[in-house]
C-alpha positions in Angstrom: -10.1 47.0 -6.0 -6.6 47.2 -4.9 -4.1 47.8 -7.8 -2.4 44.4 -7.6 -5.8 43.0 -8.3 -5.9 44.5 -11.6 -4.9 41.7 -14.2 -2.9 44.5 -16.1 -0.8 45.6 -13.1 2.8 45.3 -14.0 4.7 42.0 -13.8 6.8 43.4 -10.7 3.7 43.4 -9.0 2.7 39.5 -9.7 4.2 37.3 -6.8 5.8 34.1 -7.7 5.3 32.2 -4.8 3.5 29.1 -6.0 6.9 28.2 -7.5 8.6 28.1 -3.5 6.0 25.5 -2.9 6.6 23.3 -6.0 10.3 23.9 -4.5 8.5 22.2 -1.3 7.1 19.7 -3.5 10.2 18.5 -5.3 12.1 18.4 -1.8 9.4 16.0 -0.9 9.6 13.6 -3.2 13.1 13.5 -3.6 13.5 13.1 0.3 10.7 10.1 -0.2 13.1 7.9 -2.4 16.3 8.5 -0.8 14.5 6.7 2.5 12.8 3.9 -0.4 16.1 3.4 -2.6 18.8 3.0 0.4 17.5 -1.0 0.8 17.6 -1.5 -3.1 20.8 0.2 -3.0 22.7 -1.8 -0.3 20.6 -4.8 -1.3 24.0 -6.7 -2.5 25.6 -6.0 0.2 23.2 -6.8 2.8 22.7 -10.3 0.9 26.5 -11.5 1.7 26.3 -10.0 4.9 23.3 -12.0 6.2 23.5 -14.9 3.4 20.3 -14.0 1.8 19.3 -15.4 -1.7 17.4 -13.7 -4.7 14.1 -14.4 -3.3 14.9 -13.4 0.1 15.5 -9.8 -1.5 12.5 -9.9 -3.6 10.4 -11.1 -1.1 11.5 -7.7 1.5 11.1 -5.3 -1.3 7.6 -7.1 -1.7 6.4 -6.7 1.5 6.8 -2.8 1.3 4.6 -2.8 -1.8 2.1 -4.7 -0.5 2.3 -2.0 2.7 2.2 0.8 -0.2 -1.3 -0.8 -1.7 -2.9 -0.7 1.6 -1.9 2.7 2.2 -2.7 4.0 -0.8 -6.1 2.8 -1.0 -6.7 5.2 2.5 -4.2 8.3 2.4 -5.9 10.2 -0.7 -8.9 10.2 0.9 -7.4 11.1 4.1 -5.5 13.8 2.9 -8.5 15.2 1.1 -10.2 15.5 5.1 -8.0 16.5 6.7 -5.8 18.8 4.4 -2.6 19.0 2.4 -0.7 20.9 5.1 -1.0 18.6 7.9 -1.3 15.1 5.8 1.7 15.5 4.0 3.6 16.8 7.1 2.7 13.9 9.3 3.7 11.2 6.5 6.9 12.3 6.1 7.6 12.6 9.8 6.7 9.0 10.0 8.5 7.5 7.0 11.9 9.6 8.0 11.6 8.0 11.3 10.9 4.6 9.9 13.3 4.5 7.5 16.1 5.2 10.4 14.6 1.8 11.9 16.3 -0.1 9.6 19.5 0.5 11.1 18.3 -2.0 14.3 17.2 -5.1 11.9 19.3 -8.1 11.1 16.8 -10.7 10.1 14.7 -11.1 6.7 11.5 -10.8 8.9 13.1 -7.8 10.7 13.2 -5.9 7.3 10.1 -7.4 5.9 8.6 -5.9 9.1 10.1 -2.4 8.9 9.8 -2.4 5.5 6.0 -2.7 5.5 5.8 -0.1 8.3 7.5 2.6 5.9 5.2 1.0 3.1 2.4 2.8 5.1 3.9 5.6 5.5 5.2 6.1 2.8 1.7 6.1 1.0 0.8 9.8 1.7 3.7 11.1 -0.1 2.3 11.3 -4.0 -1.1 12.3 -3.2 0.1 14.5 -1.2 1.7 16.3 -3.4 -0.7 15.8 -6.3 -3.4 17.4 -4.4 -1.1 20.7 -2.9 -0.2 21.3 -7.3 -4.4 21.5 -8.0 -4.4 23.9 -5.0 -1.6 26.2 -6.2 -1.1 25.5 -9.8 -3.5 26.5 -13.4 -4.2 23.8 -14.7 -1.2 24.6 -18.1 1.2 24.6 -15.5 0.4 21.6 -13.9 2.4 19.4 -16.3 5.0 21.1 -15.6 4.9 21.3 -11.9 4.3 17.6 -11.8 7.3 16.3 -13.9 9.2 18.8 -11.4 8.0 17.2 -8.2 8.7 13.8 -10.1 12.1 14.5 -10.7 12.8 14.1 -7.1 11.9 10.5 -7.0 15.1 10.5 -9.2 17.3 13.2 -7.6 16.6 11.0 -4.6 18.0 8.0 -6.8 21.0 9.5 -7.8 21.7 10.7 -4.0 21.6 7.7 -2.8 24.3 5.6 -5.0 26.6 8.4 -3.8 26.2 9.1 -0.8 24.6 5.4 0.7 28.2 3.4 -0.4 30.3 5.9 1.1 28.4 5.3 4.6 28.8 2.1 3.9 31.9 1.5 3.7 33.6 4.3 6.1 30.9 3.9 9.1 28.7 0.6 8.4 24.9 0.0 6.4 23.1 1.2 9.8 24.6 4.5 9.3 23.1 4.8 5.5 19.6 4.3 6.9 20.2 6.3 10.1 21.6 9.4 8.4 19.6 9.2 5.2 16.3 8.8 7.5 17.1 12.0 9.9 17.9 13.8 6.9 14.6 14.5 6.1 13.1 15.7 8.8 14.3 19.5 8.5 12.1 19.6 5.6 9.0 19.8 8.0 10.5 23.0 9.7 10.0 24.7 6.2 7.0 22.9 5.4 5.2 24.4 8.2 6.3 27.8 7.9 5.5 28.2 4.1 2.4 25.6 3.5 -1.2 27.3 3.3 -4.0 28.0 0.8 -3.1 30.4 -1.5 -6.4 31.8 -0.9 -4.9 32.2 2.5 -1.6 32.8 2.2 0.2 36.2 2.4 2.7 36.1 0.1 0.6 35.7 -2.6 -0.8 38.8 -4.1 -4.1 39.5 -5.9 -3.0 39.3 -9.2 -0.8 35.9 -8.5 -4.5 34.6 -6.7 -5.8 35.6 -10.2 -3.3 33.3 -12.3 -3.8 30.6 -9.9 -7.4 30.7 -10.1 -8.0 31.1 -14.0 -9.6 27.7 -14.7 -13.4 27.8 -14.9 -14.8 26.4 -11.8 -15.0 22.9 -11.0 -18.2 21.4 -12.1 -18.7 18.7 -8.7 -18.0 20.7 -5.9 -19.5 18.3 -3.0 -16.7 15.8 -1.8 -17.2 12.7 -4.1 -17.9 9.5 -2.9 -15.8 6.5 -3.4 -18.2 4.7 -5.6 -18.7 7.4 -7.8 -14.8 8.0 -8.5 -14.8 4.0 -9.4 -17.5 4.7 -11.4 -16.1 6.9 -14.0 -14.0 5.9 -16.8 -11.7 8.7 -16.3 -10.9 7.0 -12.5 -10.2 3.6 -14.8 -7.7 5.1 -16.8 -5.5 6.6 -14.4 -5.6 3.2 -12.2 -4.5 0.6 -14.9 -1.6 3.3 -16.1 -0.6 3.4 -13.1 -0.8 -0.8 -12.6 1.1 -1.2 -15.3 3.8 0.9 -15.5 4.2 1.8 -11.5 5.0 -2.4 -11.4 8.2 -1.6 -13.3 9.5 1.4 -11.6 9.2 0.1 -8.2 11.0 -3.3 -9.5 13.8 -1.2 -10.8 13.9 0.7 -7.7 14.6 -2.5 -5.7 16.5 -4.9 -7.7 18.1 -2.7 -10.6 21.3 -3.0 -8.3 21.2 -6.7 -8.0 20.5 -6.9 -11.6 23.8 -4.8 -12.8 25.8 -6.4 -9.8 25.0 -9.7 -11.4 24.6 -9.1 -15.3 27.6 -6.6 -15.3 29.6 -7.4 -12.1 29.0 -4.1 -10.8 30.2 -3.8 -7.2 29.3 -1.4 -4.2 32.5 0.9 -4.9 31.6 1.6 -8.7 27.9 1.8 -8.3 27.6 5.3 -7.9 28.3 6.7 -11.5 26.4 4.1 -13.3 23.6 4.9 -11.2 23.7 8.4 -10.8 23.5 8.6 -15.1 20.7 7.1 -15.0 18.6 8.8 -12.4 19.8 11.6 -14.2 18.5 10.9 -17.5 15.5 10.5 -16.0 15.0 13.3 -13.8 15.5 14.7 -18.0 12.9 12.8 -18.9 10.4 13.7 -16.0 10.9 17.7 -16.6 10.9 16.6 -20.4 8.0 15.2 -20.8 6.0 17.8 -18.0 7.5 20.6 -20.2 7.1 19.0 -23.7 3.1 18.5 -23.4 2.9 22.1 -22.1 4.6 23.3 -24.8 2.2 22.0 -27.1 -0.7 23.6 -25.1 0.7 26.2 -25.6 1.1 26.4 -29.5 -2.4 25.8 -29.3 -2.9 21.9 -29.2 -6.0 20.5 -27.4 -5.4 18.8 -23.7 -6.0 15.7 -25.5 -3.5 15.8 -28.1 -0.9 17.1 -26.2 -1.2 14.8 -23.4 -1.4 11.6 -25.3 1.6 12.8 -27.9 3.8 13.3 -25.0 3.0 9.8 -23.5 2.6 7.7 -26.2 6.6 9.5 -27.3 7.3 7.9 -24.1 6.5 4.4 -24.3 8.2 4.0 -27.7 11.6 5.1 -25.5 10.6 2.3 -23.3 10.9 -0.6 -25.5 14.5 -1.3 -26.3 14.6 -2.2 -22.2 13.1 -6.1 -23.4 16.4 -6.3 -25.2 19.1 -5.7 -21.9 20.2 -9.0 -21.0 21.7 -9.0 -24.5 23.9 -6.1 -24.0 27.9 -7.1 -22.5 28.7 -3.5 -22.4 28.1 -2.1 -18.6 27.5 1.6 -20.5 25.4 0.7 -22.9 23.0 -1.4 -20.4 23.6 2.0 -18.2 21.7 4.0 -21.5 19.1 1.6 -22.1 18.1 2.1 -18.6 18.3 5.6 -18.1 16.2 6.0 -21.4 13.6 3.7 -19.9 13.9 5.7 -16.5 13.3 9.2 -18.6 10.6 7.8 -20.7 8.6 6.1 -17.4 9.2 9.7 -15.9 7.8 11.5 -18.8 4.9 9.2 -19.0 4.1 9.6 -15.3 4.5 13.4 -15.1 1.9 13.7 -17.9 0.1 10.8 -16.1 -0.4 12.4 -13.0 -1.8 15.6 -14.8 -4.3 13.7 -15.4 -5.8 13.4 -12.4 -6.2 17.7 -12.2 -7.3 17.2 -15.5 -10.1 15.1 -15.7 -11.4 15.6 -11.5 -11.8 18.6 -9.4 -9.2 19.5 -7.2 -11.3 17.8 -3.5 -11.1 14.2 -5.5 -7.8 14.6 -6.8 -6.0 12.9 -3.5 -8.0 10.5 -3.8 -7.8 9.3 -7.3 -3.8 9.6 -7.1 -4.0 7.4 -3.9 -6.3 4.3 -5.7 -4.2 4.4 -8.9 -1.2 4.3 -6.3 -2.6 1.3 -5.0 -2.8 -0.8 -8.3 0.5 0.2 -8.9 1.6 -1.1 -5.9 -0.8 -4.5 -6.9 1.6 -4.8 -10.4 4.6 -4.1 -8.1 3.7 -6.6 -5.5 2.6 -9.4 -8.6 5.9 -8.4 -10.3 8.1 -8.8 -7.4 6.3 -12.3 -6.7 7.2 -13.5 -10.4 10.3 -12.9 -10.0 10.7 -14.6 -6.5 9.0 -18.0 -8.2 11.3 -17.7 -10.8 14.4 -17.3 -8.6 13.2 -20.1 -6.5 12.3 -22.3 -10.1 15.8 -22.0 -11.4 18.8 -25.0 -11.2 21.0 -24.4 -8.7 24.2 -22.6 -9.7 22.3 -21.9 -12.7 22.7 -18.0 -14.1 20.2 -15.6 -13.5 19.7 -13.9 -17.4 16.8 -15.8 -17.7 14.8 -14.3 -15.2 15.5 -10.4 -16.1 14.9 -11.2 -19.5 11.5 -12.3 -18.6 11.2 -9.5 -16.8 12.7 -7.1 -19.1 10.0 -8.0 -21.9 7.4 -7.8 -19.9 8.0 -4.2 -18.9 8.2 -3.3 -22.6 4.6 -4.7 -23.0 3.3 -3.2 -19.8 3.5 0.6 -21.5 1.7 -0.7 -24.6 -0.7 -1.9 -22.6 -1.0 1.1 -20.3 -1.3 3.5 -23.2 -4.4 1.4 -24.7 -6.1 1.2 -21.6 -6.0 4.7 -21.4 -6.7 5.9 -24.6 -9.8 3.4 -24.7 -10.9 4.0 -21.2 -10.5 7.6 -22.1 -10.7 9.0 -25.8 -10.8 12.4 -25.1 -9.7 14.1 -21.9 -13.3 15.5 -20.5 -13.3 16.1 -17.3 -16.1 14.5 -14.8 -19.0 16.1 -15.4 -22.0 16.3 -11.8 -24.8 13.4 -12.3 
């Protein structure tokens, strides 16, 4: 046996590398929602450019969930053929190109069109990077590793209101979907110089193989079909937390703008500290909450406890959102939401564990790409509602109405999430063969 083999060599002898590719993983994500969050971001603008209405914008952003569903439903499965290394590769090539499309549309249809394109595309990303942390991560670490890659969903966020305004106004909007777009692509140069097994891999030593490898066995190891994932309770769980609480992110994602431009008055040249606070907060809350139920593994806490502590901490931080359209203040409004982004974060971080928790590490693409999809199905139903309601109201009539509507339901969506879970699931066992 080769000294670094020995699991009482020296620490200078234990590699680290599995943390470079949660690097690779965070870059990912974070690169995914710049590309989503430029048309939410420039969403007021566009609409008094080209004399769009409410529903005109809800309706675009719609079409890309609905894109996101379909995709979903496919890419986990995909990715678990043909591989983490080429499946995440290729979807970020595509969405980086797509998103740089924009910049050539001028007609609702046009972005409803391009929009559903990158919808597709799009849909590789977070099973993608689900499955690559049940390759390289034990599963105590994985918490941790997933509210890290999560965090770039909103280090993506907070790029974007800084940087997408600026090449706004000093060049035009083509140029914030243009640059933004091309952007990513150097990420793939990296991706395909550092991305194997670790099994594989050689800058991974024996002993770091050894730490990455700890957990007992998986108990399925033959790919599982479709219709036994749907069969299992565990599979249930994961998809209705993700339907109800994905709706809410993605809506905030897309018309959060609108919502402060017309609530607080918020134009394009003050949007980028109000913004950025919040996508801060919860890039807090999506470490947080990743590092929080860890910690309690580690003071000895069972998977259950831990897991469920953390998330139902998180959807009591949720509920003071039902109240917003109440607030005057722009800063207070700018808390309430970056508390709700932190907590959703949290949630999801330990959500997502889930997954490596409860399946083995072949099925775990494709679990994360169907509860994708229902989230994408409360996005898309969401996003609807709040076009009818749009459409419903008087003319000239103020638009309070429909965001508090929408406001109290995404308080009750986390309730409901956290029940269905807990019910569907009331300890964390994993899938057992048979």
């Amino acid at each position: 046996m080769p000294p670094s083999a020995d699991p009482t060599a020296p620490a200078s002898r234990l590699t680290h590398f599995r943390w470079a590719i949660c690097g690779l993983l965070f870059s990912a994500i974070t690169i995914n929602y710049v590309d989503r969050a430029v048309f939410g971001q420039l969403a007021p603008k566009l609409q008094e450019q080209f004399h769009w209405t409410n529903a005109d914008i809800a309706d675009i952003a719609r079409w890309f969930e609905i894109a996101y569903a379909i995709g979903l439903a496919f890419a986990g499965r995909i990715l678990d053929r043909v591989g983490t290394r080429i499946g995440l590769g290729l979807s970020l090539v595509s969405w980086c190109l797509i998103s740089m499309l924009h910049a050539g549309m001028s007609t609702v249809l046009g972005f409803k069109l391009v929009r559903f394109v990158l919808g597709i595309a799009e849909s590789g990303a977070f099973p993608g990077v689900t499955k690559a942390t049940a390759e390289w991560f034990p599963r105590r670490e994985r918490a941790l590793v997933a509210g890290i890659f999560n965090a770039g969903s909103n280090v993506g966020s907070m790029i974007v209101p800084l940087v997408a305004p600026w090449l706004f106004l000093a060049y035009g909007w083509q140029w914030a979907f243009a640059a933004l777009g091309g952007v990513g692509l150097v990420w793939l140069v990296f991706w395909l110089a550092l991305y194997r097994l670790p099994a594989e891999h050689p800058r991974v030593s024996p002993a770091e193989l050894a730490v990455i490898e700890c957990d007992p066995p998986d108990t399925i190891t033959e790919l599982m079909p479709m219709g036994r994932i749907l069969a299992t309770r565990q599979a249930w769980a994961f998809i209705m937390g993700k339907f109800f609480t994905d709706m809410v992110f993605r809506w905030n994602i897309n018309l959060l703008p609108l919502f402060f431009s017309q609530h607080f008055g918020l134009n394009i040249k003050e949007v980028g500290p109000p913004f950025f606070t919040i996508y801060l907060m919860a890039a807090c809350g999506s470490i947080g909450g990743g590092w929080l139920s860890s910690s309690f593994l580690r003071r000895g806490w069972s998977l259950n406890r831990a897991r469920k502590t953390t998330m139902l901490l998180s959807v009591l931080c949720v509920l003071p959102v039902m109240l917003t359209t109440q607030i005057t203040h722009q800063w207070v409004g700018v808390l309430v939401f970056g508390l709700m982004m932190a907590s959703h974060q949290s949630w999801s971080s330990n959500l997502y564990t889930s997954i490596s928790d409860l399946f083995p590490k072949h099925a775990v693409g494709a679990v994360a790409g169907i509860g994708g999809t229902a989230g994408s199905i409360g996005a898309i139903l969401l996003l609807a509602l709040t076009s009818n309601l749009f459409n419903a109201q008087a003319p000239g009539a103020g638009t309070d109405h429909v965001y508090t509507v929408i406001f109290v339901i995404a308080g009750f969506a986390y309730l409901a999430a956290l029940l269905c879970f807990h019910l569907l699931v009331p300890r964390m066992e994993p899938v057992r063969a048979g």
